[in-house]
PyMOL CGO cylinders between C-alpha atoms (Angstrom):
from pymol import cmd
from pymol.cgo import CYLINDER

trace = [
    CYLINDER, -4.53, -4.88, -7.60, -0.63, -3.79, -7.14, 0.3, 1, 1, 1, 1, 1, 1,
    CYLINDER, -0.63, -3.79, -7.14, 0.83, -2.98, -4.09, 0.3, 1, 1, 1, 1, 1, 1,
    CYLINDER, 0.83, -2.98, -4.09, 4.52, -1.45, -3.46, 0.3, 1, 1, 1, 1, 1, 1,
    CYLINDER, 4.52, -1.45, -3.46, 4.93, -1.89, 0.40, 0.3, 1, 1, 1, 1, 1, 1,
    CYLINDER, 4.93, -1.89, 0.40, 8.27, -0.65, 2.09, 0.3, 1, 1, 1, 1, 1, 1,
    CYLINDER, 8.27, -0.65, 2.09, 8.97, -1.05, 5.74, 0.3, 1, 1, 1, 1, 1, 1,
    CYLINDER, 8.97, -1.05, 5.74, 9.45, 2.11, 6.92, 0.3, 1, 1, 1, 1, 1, 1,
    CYLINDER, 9.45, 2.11, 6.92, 10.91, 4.10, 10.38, 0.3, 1, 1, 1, 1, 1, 1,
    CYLINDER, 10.91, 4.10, 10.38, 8.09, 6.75, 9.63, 0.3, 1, 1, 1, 1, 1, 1,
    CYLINDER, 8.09, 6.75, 9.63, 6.38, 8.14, 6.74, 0.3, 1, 1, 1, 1, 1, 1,
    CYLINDER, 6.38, 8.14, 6.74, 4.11, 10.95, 5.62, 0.3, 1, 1, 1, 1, 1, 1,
    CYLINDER, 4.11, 10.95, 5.62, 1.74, 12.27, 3.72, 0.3, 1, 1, 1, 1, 1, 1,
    CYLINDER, 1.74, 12.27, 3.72, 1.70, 15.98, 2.69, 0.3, 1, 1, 1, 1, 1, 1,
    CYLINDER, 1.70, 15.98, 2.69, -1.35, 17.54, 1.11, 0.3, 1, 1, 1, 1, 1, 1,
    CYLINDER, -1.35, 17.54, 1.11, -1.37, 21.36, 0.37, 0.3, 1, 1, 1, 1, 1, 1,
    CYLINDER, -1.37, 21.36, 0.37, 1.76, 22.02, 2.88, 0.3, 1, 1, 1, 1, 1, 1,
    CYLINDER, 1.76, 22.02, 2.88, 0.44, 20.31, 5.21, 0.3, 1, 1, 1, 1, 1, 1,
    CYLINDER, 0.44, 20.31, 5.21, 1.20, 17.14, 6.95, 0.3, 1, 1, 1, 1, 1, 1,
    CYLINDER, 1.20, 17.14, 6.95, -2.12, 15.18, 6.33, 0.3, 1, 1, 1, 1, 1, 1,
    CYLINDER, -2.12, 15.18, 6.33, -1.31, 12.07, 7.82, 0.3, 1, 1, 1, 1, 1, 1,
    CYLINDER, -1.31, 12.07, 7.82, 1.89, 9.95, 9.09, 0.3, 1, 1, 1, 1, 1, 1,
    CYLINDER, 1.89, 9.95, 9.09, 2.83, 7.14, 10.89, 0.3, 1, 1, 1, 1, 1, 1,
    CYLINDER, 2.83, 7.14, 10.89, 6.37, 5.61, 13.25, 0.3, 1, 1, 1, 1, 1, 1,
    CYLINDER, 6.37, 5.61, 13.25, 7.83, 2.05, 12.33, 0.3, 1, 1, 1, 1, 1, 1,
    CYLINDER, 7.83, 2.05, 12.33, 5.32, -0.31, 10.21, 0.3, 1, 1, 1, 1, 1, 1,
    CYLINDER, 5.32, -0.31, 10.21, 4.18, -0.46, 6.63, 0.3, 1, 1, 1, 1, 1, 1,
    CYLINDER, 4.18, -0.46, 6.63, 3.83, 2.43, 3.81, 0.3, 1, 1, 1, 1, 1, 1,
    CYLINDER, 3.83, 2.43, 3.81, 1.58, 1.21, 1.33, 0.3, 1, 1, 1, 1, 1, 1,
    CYLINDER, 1.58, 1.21, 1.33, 1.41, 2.07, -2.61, 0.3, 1, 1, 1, 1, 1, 1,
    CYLINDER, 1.41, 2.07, -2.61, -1.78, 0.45, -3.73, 0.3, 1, 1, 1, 1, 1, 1,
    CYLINDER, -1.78, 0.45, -3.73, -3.03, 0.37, -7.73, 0.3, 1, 1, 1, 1, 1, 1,
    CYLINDER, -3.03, 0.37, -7.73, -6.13, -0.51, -8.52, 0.3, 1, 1, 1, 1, 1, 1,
    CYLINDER, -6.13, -0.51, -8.52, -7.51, -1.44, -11.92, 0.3, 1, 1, 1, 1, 1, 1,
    CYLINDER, -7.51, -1.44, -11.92, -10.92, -2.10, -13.71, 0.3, 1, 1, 1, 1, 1, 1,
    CYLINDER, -10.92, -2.10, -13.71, -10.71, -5.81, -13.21, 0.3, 1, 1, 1, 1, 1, 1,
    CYLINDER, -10.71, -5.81, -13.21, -10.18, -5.59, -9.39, 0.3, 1, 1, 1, 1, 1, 1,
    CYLINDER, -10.18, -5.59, -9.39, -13.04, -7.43, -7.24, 0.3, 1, 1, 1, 1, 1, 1,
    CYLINDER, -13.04, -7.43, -7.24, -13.55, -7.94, -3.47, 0.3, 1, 1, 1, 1, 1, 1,
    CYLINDER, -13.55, -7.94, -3.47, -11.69, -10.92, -3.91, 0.3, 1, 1, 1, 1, 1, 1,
    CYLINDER, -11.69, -10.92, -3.91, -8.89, -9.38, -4.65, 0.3, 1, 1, 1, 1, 1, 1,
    CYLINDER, -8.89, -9.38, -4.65, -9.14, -7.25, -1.62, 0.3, 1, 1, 1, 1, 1, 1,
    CYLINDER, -9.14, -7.25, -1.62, -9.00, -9.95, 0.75, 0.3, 1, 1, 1, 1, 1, 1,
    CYLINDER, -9.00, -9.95, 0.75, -6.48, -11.78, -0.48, 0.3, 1, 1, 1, 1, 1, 1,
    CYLINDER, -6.48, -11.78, -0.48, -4.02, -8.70, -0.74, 0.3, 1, 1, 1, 1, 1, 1,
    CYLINDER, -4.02, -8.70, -0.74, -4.64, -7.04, 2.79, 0.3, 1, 1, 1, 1, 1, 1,
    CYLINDER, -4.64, -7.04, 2.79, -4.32, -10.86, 4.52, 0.3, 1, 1, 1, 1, 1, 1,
    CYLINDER, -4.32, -10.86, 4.52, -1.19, -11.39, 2.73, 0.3, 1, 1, 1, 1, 1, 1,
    CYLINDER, -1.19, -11.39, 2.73, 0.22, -8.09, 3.92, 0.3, 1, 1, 1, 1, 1, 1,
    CYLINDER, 0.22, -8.09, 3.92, -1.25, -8.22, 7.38, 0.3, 1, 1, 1, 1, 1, 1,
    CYLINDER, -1.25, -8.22, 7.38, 0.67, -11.43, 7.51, 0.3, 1, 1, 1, 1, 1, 1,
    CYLINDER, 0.67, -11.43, 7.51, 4.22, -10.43, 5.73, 0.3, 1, 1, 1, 1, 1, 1,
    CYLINDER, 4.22, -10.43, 5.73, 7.16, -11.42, 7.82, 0.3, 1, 1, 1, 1, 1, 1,
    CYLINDER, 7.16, -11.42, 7.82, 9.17, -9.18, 7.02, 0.3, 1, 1, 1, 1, 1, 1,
    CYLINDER, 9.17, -9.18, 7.02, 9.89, -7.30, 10.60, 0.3, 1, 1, 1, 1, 1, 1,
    CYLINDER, 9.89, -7.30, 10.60, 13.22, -7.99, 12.35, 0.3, 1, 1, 1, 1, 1, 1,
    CYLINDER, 13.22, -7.99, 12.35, 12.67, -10.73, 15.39, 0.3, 1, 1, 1, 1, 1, 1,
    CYLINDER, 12.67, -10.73, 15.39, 14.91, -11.16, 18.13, 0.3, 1, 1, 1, 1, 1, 1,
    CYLINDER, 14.91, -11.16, 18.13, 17.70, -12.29, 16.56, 0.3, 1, 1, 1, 1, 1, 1,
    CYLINDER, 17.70, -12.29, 16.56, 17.51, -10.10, 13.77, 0.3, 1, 1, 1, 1, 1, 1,
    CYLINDER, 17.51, -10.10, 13.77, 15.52, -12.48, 11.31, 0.3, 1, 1, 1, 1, 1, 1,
    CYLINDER, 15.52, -12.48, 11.31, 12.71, -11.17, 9.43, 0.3, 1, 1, 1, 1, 1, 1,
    CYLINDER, 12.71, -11.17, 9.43, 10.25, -13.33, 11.08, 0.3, 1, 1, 1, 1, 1, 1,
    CYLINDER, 10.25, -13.33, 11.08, 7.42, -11.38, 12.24, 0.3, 1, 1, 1, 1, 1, 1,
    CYLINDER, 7.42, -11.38, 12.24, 4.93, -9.32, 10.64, 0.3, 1, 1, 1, 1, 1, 1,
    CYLINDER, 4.93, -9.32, 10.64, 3.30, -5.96, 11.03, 0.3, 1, 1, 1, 1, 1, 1,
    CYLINDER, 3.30, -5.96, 11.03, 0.41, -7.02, 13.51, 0.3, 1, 1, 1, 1, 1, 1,
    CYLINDER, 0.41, -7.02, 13.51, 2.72, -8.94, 15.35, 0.3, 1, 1, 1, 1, 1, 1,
    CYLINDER, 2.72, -8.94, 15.35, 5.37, -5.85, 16.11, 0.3, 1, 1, 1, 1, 1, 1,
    CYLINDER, 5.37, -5.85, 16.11, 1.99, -3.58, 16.50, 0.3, 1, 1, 1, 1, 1, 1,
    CYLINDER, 1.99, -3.58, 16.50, 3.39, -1.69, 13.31, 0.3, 1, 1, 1, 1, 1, 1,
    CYLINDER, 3.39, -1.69, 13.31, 1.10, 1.26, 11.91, 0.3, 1, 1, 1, 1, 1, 1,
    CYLINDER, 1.10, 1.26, 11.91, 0.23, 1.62, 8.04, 0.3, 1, 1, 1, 1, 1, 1,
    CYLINDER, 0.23, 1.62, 8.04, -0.54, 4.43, 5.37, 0.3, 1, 1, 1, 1, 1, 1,
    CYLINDER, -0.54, 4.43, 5.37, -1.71, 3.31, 2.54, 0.3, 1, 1, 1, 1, 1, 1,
    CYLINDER, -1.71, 3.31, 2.54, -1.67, 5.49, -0.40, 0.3, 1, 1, 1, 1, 1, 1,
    CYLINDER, -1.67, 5.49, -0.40, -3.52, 4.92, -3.85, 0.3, 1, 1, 1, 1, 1, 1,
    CYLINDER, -3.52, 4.92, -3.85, -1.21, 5.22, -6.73, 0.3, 1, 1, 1, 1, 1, 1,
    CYLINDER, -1.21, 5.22, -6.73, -3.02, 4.66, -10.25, 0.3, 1, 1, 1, 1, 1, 1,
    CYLINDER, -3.02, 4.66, -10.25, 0.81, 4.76, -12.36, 0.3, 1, 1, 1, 1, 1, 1,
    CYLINDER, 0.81, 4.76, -12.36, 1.96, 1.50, -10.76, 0.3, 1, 1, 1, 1, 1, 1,
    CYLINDER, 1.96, 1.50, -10.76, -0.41, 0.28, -13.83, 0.3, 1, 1, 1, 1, 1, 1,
    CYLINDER, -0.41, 0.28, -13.83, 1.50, 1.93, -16.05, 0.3, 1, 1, 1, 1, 1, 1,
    CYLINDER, 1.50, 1.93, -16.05, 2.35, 0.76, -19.59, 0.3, 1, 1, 1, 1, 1, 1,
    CYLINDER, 2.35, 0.76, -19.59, 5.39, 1.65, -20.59, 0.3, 1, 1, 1, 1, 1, 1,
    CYLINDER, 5.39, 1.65, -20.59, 5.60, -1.25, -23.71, 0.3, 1, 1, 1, 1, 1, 1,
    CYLINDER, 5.60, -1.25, -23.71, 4.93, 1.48, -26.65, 0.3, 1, 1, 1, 1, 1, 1,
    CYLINDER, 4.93, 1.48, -26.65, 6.92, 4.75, -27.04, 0.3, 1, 1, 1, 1, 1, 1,
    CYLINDER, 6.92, 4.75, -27.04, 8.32, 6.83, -24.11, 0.3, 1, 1, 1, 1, 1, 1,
    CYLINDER, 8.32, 6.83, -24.11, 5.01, 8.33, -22.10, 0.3, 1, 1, 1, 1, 1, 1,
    CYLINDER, 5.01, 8.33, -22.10, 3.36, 5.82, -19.83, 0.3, 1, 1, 1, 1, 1, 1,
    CYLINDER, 3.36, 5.82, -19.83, -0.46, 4.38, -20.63, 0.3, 1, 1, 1, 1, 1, 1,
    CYLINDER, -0.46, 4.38, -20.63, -2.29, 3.99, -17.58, 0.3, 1, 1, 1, 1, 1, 1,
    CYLINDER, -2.29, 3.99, -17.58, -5.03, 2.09, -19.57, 0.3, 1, 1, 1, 1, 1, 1,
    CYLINDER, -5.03, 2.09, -19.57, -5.77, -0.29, -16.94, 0.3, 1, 1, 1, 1, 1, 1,
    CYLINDER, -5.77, -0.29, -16.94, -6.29, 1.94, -13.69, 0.3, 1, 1, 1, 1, 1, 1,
    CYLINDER, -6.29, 1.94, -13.69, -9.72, 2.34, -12.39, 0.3, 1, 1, 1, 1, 1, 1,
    CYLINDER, -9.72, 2.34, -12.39, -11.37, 5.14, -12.88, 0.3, 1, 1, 1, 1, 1, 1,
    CYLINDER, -11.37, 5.14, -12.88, -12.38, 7.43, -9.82, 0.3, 1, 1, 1, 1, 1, 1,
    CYLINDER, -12.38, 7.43, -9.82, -16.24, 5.69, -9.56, 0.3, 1, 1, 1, 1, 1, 1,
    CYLINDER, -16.24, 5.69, -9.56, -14.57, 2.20, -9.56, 0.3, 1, 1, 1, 1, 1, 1,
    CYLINDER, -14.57, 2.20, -9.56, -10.98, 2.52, -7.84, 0.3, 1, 1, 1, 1, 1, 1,
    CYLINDER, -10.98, 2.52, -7.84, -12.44, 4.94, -4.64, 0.3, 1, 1, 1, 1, 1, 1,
    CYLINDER, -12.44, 4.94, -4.64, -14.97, 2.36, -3.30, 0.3, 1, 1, 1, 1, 1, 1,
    CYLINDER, -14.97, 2.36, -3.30, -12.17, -0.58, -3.64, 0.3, 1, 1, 1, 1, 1, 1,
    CYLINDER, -12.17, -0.58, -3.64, -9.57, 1.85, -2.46, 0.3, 1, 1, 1, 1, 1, 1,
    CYLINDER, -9.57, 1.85, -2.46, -11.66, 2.24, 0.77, 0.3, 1, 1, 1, 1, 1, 1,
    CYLINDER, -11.66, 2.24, 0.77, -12.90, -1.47, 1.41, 0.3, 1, 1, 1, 1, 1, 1,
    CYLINDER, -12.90, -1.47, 1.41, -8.96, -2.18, 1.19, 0.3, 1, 1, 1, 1, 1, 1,
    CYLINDER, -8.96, -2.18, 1.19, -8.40, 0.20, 4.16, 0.3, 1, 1, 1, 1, 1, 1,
    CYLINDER, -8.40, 0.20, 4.16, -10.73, -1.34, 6.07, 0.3, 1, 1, 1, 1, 1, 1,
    CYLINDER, -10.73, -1.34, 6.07, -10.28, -4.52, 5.27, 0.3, 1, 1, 1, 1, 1, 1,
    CYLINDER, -10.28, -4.52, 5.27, -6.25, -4.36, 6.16, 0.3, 1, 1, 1, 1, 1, 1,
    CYLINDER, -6.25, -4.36, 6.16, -7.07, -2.15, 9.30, 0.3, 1, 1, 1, 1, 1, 1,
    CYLINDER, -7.07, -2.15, 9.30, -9.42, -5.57, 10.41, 0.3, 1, 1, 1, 1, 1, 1,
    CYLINDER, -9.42, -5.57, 10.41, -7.01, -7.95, 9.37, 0.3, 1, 1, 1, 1, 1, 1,
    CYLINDER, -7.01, -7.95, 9.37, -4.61, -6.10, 11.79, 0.3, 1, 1, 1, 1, 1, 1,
    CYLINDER, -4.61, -6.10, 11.79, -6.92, -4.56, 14.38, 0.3, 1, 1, 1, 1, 1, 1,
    CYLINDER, -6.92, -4.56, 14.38, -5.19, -1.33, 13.83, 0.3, 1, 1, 1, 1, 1, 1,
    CYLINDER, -5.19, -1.33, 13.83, -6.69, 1.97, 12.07, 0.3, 1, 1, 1, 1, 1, 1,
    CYLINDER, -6.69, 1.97, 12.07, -4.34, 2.47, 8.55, 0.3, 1, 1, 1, 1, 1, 1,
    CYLINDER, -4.34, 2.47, 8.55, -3.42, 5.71, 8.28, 0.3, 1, 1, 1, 1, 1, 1,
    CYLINDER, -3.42, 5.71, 8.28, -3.94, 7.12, 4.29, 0.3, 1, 1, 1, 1, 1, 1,
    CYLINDER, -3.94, 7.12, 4.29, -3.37, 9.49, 1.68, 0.3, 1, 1, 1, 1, 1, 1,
    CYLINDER, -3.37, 9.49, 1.68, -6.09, 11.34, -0.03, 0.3, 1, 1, 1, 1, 1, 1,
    CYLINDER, -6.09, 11.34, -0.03, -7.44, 9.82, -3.52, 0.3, 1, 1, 1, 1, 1, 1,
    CYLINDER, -7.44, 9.82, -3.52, -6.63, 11.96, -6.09, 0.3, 1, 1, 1, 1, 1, 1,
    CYLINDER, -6.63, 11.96, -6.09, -5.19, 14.84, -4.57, 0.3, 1, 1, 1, 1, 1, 1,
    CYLINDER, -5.19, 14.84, -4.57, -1.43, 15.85, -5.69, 0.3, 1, 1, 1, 1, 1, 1,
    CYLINDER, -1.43, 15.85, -5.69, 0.64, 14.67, -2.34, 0.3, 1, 1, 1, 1, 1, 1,
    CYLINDER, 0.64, 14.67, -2.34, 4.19, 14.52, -1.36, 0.3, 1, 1, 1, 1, 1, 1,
    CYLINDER, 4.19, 14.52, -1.36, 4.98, 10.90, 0.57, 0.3, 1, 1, 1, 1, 1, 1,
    CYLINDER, 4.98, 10.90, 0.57, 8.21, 11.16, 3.15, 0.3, 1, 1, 1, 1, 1, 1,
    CYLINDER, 8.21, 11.16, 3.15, 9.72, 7.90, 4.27, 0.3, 1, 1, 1, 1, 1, 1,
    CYLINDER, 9.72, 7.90, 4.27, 12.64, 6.05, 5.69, 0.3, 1, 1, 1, 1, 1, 1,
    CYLINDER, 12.64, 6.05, 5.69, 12.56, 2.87, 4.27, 0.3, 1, 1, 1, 1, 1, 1,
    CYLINDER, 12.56, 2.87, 4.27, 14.02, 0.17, 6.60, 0.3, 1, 1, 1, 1, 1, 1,
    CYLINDER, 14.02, 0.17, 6.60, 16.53, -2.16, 5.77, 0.3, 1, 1, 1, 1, 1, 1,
    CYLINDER, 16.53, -2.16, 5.77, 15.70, -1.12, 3.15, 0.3, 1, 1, 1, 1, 1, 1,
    CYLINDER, 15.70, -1.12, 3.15, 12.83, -3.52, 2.75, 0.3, 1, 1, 1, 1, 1, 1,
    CYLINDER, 12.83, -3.52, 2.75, 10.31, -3.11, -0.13, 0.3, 1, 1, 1, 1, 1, 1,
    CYLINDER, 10.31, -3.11, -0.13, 8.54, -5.87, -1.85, 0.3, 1, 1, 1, 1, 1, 1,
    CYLINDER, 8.54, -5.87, -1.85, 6.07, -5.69, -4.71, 0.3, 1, 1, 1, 1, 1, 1,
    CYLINDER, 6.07, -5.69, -4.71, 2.56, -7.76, -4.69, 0.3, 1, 1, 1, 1, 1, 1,
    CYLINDER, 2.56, -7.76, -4.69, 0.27, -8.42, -7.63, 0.3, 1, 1, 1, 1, 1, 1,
    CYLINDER, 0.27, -8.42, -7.63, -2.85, -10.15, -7.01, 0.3, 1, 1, 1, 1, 1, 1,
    CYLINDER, -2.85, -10.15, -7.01, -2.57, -11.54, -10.50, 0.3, 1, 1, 1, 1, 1, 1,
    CYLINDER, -2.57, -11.54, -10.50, 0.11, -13.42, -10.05, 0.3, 1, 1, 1, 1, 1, 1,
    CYLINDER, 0.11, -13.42, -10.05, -1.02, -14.87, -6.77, 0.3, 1, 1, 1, 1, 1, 1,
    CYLINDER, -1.02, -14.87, -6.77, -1.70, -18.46, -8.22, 0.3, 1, 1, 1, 1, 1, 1,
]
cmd.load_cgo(trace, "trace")
């Protein structure tokens, strides 16, 4: 499981021409999810996140995290952040889930991040052809891989 997650002003989702979800200051979150992706994996991503210090405290040190400034989320799935790009010029996405496998995980991690936080994460729609507005804060955007969490 990859995750892209910017700290953001605001951000959107549009669906159709229509605004389909957004959120003010907190977390927009890219999440890929591939075939070998368990619960496991779940947990440990959306408790590492839930716990990020990466929001400004009062002395302007990123020292507190997105629960703790009562930050909102959207979390959007995004299958080509499993891209291969190692052979010729058009990206494999090999390793993303399939629908029947990525939209149950895709869901628990909602839930499971909107727990850990004890906030409702706003989302995108899996599948659909969106449009994603954001100002990213700082900026600040960090990229997690629960494979390389050992």
């Amino acid at each position: 499981m990859r995750a892209v997650i910017q700290r953001v002003q605001r951000a959107s989702v549009t669906i159709g021409g229509k605004i389909h979800s957004r959120i003010s200051a907190g977390l927009l979150i890219l999440l890929g999810i591939e075939e070998a992706d368990t619960d496991a994996d779940i947990e440990w991503l959306s408790g590492k996140i839930s716990r990020l210090r990466i929001f400004d405290d009062a002395e302007g040190v990123m020292n507190k995290s997105v629960t703790e400034t009562n930050g909102e989320m959207l979390v959007v799935s995004q299958f080509t952040l499993h891209a291969s790009t190692k052979k010729g010029n058009r990206p494999s996405y090999i390793k993303a889930a399939k629908p029947e496998i990525a939209i149950p995980l895709y869901e628990k991690f909602v839930n499971q991040i909107s727990h850990h936080t004890g906030k409702a994460a706003a989302t995108g729609e899996f599948g659909a052809y969106m449009q994603i507005e954001l100002v990213n804060d700082g900026p600040v955007t960090l990229i997690i891989d629960t494979k390389n969490r050992d």
